[in-house]
Structures are given as C-alpha cells and as structure tokens.
N, CA, C and O atoms as CSV, one atom per row, in Angstrom:
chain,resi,resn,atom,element,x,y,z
A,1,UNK,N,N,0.569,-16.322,5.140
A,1,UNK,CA,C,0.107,-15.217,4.313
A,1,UNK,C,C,-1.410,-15.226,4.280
A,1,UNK,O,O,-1.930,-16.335,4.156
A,2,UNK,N,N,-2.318,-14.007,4.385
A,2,UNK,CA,C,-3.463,-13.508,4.556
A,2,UNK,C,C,-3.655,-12.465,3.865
A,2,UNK,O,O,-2.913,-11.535,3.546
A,3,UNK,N,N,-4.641,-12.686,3.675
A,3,UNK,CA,C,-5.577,-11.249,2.921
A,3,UNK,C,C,-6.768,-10.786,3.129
A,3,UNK,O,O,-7.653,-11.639,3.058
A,4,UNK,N,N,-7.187,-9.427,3.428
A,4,UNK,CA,C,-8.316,-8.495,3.628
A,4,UNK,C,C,-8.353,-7.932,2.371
A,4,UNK,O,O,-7.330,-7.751,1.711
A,5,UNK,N,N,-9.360,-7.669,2.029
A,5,UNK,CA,C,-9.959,-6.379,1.392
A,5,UNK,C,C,-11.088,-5.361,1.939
A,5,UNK,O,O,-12.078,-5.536,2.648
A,6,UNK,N,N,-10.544,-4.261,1.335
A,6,UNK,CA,C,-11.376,-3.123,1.842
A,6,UNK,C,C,-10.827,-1.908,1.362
A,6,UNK,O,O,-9.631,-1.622,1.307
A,7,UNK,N,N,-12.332,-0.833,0.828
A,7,UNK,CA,C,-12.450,0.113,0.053
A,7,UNK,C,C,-11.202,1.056,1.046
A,7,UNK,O,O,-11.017,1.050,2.263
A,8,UNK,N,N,-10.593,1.712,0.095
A,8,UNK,CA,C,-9.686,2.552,0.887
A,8,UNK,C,C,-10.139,4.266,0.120
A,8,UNK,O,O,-10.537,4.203,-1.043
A,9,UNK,N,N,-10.087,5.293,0.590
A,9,UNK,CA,C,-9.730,6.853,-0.261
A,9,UNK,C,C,-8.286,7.006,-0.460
A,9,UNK,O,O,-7.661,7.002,0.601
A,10,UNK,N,N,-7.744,7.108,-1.275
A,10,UNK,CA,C,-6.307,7.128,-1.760
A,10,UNK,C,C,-5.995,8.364,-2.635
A,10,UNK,O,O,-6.544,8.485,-3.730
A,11,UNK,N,N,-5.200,9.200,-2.210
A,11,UNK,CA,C,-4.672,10.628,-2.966
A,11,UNK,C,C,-3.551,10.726,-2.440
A,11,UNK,O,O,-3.018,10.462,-1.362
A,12,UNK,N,N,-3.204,11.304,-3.740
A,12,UNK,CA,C,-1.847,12.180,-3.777
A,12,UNK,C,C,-1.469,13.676,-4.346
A,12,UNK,O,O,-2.221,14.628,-4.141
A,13,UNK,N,N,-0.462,13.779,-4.946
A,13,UNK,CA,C,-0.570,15.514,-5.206
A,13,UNK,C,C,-1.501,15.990,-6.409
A,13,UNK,O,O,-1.858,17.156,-6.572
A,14,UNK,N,N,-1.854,14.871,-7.259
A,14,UNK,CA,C,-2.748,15.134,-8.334
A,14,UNK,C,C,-4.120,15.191,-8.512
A,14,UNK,O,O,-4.770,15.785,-9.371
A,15,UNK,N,N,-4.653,14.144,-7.121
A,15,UNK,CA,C,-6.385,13.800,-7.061
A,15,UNK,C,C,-5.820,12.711,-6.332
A,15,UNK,O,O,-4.730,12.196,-6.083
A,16,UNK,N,N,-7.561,12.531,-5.998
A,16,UNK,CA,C,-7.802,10.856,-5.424
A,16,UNK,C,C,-8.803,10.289,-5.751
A,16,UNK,O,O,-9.734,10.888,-6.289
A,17,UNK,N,N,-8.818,9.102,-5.510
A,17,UNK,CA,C,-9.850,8.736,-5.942
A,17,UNK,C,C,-10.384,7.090,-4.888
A,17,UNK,O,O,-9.507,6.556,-4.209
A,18,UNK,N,N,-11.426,6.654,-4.898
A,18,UNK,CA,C,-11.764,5.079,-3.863
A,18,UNK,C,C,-11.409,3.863,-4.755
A,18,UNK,O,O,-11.837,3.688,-5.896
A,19,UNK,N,N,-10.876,3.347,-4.327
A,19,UNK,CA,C,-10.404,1.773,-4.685
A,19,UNK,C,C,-10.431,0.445,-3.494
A,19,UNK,O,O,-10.057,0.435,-2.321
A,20,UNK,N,N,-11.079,-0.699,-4.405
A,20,UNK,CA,C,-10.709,-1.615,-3.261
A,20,UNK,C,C,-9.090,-2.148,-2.896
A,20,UNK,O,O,-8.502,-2.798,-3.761
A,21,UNK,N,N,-8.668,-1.963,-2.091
A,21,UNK,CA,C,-7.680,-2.673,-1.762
A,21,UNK,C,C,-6.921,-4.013,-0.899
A,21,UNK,O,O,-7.293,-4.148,0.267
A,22,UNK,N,N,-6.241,-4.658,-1.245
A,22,UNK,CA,C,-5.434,-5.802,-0.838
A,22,UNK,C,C,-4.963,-5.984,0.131
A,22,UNK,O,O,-3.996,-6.737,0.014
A,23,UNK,N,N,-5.199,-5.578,1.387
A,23,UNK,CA,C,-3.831,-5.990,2.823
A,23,UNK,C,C,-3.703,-7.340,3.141
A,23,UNK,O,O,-4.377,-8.186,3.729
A,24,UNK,N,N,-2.100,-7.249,2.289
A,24,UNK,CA,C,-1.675,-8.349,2.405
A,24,UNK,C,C,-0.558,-8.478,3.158
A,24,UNK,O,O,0.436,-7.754,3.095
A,25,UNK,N,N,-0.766,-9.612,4.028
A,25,UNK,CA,C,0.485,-9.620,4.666
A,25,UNK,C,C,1.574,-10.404,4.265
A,25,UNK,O,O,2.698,-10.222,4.732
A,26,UNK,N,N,1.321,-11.253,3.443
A,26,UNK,CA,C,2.285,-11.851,2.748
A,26,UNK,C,C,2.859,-11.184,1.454
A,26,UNK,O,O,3.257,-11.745,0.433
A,27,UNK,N,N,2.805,-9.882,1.740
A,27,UNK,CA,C,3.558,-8.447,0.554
A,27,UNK,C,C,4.437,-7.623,1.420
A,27,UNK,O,O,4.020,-6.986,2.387
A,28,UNK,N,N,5.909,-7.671,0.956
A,28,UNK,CA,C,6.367,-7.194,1.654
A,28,UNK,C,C,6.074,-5.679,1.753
A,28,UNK,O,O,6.099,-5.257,2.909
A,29,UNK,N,N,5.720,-4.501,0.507
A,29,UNK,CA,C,5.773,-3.786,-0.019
A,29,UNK,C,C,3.968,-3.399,-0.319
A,29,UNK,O,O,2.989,-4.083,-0.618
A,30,UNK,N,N,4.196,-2.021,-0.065
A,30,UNK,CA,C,2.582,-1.719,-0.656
A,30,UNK,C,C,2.887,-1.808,-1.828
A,30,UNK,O,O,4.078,-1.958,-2.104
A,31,UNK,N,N,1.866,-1.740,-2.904
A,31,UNK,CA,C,2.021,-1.705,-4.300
A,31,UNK,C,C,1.404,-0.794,-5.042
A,31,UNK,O,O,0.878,-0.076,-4.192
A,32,UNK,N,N,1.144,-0.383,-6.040
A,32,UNK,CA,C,0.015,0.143,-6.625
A,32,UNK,C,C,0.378,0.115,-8.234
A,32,UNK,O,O,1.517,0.325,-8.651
A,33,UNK,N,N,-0.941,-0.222,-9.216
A,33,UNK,CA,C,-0.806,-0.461,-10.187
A,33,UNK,C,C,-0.104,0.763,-11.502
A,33,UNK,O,O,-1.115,1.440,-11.688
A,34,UNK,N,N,0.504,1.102,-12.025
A,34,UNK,CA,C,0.766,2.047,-12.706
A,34,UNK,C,C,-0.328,3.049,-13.196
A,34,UNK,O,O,-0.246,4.125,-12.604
A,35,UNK,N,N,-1.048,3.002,-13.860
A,35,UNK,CA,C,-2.061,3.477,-14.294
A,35,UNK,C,C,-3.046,4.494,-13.173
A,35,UNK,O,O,-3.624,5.563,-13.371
A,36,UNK,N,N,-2.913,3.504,-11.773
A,36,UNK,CA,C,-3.595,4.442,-10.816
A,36,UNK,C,C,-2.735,5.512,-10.345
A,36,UNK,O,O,-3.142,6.659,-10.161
A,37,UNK,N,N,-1.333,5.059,-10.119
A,37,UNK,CA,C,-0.676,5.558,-9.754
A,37,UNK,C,C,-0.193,7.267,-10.302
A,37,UNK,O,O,0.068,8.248,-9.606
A,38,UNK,N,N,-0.212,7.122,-11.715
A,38,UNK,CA,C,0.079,8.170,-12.684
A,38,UNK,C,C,-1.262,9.126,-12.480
A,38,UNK,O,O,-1.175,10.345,-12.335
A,39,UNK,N,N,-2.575,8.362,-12.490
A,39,UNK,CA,C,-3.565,9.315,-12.090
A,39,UNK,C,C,-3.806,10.320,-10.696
A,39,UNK,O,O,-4.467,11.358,-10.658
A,40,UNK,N,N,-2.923,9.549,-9.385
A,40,UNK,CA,C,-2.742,10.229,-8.671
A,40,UNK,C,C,-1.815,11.094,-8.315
A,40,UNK,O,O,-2.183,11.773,-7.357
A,41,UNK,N,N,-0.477,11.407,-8.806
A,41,UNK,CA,C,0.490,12.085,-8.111
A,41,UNK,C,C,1.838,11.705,-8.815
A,41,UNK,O,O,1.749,10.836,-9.682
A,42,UNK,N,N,2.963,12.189,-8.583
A,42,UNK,CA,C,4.450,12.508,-8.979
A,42,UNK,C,C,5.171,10.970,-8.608
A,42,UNK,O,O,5.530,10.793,-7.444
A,43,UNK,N,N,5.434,9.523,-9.941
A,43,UNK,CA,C,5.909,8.763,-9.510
A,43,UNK,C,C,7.738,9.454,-9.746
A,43,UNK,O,O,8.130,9.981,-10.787
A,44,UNK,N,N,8.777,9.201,-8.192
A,44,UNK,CA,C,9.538,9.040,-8.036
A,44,UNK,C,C,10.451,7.660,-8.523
A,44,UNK,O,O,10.002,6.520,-8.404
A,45,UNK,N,N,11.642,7.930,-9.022
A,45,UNK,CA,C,12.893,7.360,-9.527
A,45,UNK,C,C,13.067,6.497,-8.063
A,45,UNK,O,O,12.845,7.105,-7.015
A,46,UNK,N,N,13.453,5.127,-8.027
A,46,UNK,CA,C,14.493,4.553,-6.679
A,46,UNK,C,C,15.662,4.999,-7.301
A,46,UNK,O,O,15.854,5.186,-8.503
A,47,UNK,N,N,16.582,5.182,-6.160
A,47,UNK,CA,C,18.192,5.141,-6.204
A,47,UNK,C,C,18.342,4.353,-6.470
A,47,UNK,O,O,18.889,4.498,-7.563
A,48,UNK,N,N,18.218,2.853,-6.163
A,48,UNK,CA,C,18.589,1.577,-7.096
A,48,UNK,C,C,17.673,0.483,-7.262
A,48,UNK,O,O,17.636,-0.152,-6.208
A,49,UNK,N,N,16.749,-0.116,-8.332
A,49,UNK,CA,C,16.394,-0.962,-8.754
A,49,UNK,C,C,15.810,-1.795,-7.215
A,49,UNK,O,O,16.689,-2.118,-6.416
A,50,UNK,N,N,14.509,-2.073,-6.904
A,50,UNK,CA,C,14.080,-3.186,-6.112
A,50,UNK,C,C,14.256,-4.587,-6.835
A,50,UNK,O,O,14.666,-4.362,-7.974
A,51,UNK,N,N,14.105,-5.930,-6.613
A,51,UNK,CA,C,14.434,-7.175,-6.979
A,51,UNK,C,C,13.003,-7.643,-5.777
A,51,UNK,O,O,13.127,-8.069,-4.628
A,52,UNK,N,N,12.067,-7.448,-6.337
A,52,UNK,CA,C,11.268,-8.396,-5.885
A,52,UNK,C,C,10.417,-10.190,-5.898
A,52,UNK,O,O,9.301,-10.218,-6.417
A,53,UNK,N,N,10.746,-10.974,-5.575
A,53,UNK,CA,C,10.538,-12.543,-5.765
A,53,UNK,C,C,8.639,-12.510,-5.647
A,53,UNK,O,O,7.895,-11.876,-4.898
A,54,UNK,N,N,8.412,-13.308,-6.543
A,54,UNK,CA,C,6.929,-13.533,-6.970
A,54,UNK,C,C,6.518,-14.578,-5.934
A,54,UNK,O,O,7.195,-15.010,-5.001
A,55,UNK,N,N,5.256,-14.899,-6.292
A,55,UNK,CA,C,4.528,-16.035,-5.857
A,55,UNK,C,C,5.024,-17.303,-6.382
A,55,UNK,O,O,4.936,-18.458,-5.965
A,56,UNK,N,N,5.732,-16.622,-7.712
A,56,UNK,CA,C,6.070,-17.996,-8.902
A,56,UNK,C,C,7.258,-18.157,-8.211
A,56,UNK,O,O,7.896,-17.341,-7.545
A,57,UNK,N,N,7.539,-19.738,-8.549
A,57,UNK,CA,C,8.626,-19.773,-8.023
A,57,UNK,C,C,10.020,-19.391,-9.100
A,57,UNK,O,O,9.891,-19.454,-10.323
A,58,UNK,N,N,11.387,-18.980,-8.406
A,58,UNK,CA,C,12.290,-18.221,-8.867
A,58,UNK,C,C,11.706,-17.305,-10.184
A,58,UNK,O,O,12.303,-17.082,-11.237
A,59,UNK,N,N,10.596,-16.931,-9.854
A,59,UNK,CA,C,10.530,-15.834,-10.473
A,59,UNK,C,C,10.161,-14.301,-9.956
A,59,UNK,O,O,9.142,-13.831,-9.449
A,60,UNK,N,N,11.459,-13.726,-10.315
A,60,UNK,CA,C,11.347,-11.914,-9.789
A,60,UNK,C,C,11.206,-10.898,-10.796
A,60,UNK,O,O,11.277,-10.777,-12.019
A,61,UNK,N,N,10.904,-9.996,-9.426
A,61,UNK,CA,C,10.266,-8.934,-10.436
A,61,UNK,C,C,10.995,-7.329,-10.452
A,61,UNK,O,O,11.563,-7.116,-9.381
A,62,UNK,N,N,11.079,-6.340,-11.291
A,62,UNK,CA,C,12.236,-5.219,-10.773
A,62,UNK,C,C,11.382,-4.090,-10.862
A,62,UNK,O,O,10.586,-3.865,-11.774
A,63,UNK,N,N,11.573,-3.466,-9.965
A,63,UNK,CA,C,10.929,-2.393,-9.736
A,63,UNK,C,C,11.861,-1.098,-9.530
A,63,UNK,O,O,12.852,-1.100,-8.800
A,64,UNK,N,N,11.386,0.071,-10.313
A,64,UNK,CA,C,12.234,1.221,-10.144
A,64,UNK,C,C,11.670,2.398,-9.999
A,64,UNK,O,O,12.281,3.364,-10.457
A,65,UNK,N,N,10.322,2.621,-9.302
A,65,UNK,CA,C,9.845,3.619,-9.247
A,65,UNK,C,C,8.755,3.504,-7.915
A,65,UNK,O,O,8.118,2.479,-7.673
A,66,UNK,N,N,8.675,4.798,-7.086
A,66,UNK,CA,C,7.792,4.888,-6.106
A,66,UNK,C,C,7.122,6.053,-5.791
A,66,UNK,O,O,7.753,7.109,-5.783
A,67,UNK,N,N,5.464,6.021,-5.425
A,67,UNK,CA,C,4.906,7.108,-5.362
A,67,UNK,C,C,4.958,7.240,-3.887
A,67,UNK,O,O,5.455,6.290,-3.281
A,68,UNK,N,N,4.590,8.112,-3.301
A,68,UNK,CA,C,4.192,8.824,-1.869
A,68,UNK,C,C,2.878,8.800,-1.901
A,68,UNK,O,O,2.423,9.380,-2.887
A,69,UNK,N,N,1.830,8.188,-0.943
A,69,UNK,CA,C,0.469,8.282,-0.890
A,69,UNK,C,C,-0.101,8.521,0.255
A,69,UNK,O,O,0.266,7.825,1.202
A,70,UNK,N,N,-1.024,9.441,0.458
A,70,UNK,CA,C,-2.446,8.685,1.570
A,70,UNK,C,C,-2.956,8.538,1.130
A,70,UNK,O,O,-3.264,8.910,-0.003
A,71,UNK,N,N,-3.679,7.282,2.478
A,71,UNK,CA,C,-4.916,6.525,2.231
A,71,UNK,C,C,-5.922,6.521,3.594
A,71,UNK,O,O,-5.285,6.602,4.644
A,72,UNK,N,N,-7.181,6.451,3.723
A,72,UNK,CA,C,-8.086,6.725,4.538
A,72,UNK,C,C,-9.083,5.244,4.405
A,72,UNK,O,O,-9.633,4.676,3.461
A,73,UNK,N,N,-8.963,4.953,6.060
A,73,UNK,CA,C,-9.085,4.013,5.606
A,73,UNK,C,C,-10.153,3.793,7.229
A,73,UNK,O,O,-9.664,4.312,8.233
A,74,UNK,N,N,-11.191,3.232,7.355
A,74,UNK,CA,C,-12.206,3.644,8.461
A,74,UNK,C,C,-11.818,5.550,9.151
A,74,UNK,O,O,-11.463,5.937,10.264
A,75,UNK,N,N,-11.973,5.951,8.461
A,75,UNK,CA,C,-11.735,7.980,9.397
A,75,UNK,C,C,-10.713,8.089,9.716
A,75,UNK,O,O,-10.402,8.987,10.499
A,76,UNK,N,N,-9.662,7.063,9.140
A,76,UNK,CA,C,-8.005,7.262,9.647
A,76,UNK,C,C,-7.822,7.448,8.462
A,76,UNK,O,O,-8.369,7.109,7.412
A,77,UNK,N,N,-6.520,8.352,8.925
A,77,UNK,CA,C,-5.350,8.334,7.787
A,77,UNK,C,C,-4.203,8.366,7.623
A,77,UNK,O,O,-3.658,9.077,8.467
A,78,UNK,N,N,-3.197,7.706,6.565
A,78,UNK,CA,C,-2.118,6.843,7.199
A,78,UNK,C,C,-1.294,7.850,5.494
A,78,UNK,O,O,-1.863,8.434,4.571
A,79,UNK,N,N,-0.019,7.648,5.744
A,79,UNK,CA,C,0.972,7.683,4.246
A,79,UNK,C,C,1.795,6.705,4.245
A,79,UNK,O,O,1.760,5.939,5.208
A,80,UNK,N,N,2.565,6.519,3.375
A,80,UNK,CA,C,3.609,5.518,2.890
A,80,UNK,C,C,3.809,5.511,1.476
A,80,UNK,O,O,3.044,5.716,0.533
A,81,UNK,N,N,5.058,5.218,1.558
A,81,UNK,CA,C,5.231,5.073,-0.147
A,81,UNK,C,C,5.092,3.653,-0.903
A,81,UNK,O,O,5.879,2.717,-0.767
A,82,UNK,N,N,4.284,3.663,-1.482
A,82,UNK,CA,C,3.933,2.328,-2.817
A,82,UNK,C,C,5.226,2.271,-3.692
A,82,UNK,O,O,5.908,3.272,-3.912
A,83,UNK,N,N,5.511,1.036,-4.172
A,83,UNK,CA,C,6.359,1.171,-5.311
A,83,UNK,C,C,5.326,1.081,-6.380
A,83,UNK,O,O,4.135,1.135,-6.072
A,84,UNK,N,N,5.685,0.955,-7.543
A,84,UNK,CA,C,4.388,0.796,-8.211
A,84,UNK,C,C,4.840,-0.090,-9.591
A,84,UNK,O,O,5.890,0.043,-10.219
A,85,UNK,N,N,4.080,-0.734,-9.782
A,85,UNK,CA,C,4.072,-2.353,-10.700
A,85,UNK,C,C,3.456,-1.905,-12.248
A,85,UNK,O,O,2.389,-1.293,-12.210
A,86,UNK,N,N,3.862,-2.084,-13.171
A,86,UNK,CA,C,3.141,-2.309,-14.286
A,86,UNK,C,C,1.887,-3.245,-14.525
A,86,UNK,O,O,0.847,-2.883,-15.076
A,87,UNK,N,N,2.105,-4.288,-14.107
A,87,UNK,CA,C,1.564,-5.368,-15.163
A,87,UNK,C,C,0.991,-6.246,-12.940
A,87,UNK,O,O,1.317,-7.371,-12.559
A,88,UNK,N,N,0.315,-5.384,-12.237
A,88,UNK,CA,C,-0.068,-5.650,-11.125
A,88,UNK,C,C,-1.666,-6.449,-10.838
A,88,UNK,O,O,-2.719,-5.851,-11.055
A,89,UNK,N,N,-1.645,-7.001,-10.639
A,89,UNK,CA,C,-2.686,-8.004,-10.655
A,89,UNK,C,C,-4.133,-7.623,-9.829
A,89,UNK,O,O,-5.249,-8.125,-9.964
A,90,UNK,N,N,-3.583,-6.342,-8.762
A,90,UNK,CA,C,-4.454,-5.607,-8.268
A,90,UNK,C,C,-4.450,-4.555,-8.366
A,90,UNK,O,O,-3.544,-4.058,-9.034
A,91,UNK,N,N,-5.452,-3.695,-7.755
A,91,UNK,CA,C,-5.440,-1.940,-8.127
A,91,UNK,C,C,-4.399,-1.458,-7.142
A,91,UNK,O,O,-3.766,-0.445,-7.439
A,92,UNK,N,N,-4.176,-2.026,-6.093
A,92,UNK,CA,C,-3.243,-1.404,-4.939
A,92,UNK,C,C,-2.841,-2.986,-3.907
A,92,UNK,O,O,-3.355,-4.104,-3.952
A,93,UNK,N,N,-2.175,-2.656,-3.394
A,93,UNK,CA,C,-1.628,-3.733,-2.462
A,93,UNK,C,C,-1.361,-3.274,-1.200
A,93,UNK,O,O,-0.331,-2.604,-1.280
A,94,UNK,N,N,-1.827,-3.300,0.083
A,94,UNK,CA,C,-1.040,-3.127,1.590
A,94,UNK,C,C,-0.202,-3.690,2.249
A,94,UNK,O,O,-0.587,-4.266,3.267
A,95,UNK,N,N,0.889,-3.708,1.977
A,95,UNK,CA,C,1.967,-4.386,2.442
A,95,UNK,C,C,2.508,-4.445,3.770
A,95,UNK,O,O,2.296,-3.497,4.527
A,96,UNK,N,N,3.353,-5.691,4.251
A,96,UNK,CA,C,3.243,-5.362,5.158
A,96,UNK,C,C,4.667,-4.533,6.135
A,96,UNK,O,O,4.884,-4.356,7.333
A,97,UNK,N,N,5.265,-4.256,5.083
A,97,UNK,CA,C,5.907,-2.575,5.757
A,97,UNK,C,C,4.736,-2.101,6.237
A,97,UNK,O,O,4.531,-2.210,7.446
A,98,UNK,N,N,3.653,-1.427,5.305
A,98,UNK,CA,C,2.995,0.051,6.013
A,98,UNK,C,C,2.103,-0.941,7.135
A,98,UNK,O,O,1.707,-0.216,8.047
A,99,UNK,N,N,1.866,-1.741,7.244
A,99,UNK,CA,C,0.842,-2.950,8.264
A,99,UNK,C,C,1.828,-2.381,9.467
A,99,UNK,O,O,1.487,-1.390,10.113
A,100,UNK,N,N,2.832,-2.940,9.675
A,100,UNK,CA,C,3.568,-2.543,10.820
A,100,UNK,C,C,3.549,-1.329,11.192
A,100,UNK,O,O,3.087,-0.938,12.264
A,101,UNK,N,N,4.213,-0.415,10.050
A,101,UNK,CA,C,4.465,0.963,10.452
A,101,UNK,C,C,3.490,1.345,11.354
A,101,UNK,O,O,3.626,1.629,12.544
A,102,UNK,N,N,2.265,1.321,10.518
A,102,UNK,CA,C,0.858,1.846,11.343
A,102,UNK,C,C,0.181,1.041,12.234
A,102,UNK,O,O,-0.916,1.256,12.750
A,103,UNK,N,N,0.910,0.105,12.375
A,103,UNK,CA,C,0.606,-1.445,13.751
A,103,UNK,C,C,-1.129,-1.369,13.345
A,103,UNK,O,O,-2.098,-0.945,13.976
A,104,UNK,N,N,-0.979,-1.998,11.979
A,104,UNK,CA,C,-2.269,-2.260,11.902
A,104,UNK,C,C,-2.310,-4.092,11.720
A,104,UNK,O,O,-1.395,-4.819,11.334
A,105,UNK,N,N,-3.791,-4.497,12.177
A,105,UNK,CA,C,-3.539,-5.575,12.153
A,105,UNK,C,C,-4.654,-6.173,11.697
A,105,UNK,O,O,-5.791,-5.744,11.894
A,106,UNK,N,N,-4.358,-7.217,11.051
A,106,UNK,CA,C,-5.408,-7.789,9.913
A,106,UNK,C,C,-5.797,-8.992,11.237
A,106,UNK,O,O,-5.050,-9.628,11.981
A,107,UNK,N,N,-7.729,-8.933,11.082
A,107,UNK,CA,C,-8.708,-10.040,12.010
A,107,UNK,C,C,-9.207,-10.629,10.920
A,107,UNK,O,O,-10.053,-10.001,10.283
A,108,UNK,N,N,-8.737,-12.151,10.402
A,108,UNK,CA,C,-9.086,-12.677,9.969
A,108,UNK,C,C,-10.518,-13.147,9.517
A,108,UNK,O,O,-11.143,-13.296,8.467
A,109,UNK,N,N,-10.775,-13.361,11.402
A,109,UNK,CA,C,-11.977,-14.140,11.352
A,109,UNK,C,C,-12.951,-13.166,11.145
A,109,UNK,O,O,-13.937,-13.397,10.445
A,110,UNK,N,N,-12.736,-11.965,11.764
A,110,UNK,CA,C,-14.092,-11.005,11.483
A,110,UNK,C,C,-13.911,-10.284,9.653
A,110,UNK,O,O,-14.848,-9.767,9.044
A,111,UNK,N,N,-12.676,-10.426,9.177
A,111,UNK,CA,C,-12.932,-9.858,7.914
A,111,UNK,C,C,-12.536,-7.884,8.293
A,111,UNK,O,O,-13.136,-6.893,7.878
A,112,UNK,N,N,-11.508,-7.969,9.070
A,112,UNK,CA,C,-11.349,-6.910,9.503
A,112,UNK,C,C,-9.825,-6.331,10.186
A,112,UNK,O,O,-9.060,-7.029,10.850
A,113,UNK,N,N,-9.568,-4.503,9.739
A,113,UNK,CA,C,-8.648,-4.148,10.120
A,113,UNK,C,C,-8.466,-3.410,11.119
A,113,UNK,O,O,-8.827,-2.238,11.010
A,114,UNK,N,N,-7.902,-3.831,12.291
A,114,UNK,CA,C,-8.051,-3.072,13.357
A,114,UNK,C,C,-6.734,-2.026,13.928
A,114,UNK,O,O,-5.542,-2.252,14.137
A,115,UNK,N,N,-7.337,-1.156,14.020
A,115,UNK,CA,C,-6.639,0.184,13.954
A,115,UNK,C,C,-6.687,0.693,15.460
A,115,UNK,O,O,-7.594,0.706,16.292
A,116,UNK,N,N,-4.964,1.229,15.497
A,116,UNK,CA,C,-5.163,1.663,17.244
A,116,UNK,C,C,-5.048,3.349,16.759
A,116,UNK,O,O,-4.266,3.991,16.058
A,117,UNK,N,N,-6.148,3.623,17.461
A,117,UNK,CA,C,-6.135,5.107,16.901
A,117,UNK,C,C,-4.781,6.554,17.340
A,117,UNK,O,O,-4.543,7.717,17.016
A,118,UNK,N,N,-4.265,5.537,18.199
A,118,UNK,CA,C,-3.258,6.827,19.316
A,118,UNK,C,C,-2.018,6.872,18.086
A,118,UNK,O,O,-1.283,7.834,17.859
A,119,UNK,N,N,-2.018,5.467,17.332
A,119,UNK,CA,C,-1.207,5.821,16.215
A,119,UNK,C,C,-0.979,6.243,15.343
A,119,UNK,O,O,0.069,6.135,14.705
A,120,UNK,N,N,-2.425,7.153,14.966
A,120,UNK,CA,C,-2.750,8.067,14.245
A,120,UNK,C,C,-2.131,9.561,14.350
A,120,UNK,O,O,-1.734,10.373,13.514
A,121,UNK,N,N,-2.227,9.549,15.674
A,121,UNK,CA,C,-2.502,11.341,15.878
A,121,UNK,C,C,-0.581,11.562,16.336
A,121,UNK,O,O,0.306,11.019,16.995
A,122,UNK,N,N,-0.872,12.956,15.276
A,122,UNK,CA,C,0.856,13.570,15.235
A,122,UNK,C,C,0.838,14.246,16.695
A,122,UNK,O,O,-0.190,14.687,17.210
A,123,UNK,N,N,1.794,14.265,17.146
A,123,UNK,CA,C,2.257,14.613,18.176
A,123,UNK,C,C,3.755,15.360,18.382
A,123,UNK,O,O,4.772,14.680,18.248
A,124,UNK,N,N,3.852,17.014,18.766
A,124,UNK,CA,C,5.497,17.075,18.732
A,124,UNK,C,C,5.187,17.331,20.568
A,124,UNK,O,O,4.301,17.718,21.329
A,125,UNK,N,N,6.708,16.769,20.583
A,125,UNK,CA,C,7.072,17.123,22.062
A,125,UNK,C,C,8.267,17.955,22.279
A,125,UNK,O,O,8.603,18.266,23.422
C-alpha cells in the first residue's frame, strides 16, 4: 500500500470545487467525505449496504450511499463513483477501482501520477 497526493478539480451536478486528494492504492474504493460530497451533487442510496474492513484490525465500516463524480486531474478528466464516509479522515480518497479503471498509475519515486492519455478520449465505433 502507497500513497500520492495531489490537488484534484472535482464536480458534480451541484458545483465543484479543488481539493487535495489521496491515491491510494491500498483503498479499495474512492471515497469522499460527506460534507464535500453534499456540497457537490445528488448522494445516491446502494442497493445493499457496503461492509468495508479498516486499517484497524477487525474493524469495519458500512457504507450506504454513493455519489457520481468528475475529477480533473493534470488536463484530464476521469468519472467514477465515490462512496462516501461520514467520519473520513480525508477530504477524498482515489481508490484503487478508479486507479485501474483509468490505468492510472501511481510513481512513487517521482511523487507522481502517470496518465496514458489514449485512455482518456471517448471514442464510438
């Protein structure tokens, strides 16, 4: 498990606004704190309850709600849905669902996220 930070633009249907954020790869799940979350956009109901396991040991956490977001992040821009945490220890979290999705990949040594840009751009065929 690893971690970057870096300022992201983050909106949804309500506003946006810049926050630093967490890509973590040892999260399974993006996150985002309640409070930001409500400021940006329409949090969604889960169909059933997440059961997420902490850092602590046997201790989990339940989650029942998820927003839809973009985020911009070096002139890219990516979506995914956050679940979103009450009592979250950061302003947002990058998990590494959306890490994959968007085959982004955390460089340790440089302090950096490197982005293949072809995975950006929509394409219908």
């Amino acid at each position: 498990m690893a971690i970057i930070q870096k300022e992201i633009d983050l909106a949804g249907s309500k506003g946006k606004i810049k926050v630093n954020a967490l890509f973590d790869s040892g999260a399974t799940y993006s996150c985002i704190k309640r409070e930001i979350a409500e400021k940006l956009g329409l949090i969604d109901l889960l169909p059933k309850p997440l059961q997420l396991e902490t850092a602590e040991e046997k201790k989990f956490l339940t989650v029942k709600e998820v927003i839809h977001l973009v985020f911009v992040l070096n002139g890219y821009e990516f979506s995914d849905e956050f679940v979103v945490v009450d009592k979250l220890s950061e302003k947002v979290i990058i998990g590494a669902a959306t890490l994959q999705k968007w085959r982004l990949k955390l460089d340790f040594e440089n302090d950096e996220i490197i982005i293949d840009p072809r995975v950006t751009q929509f394409r219908l065929l």
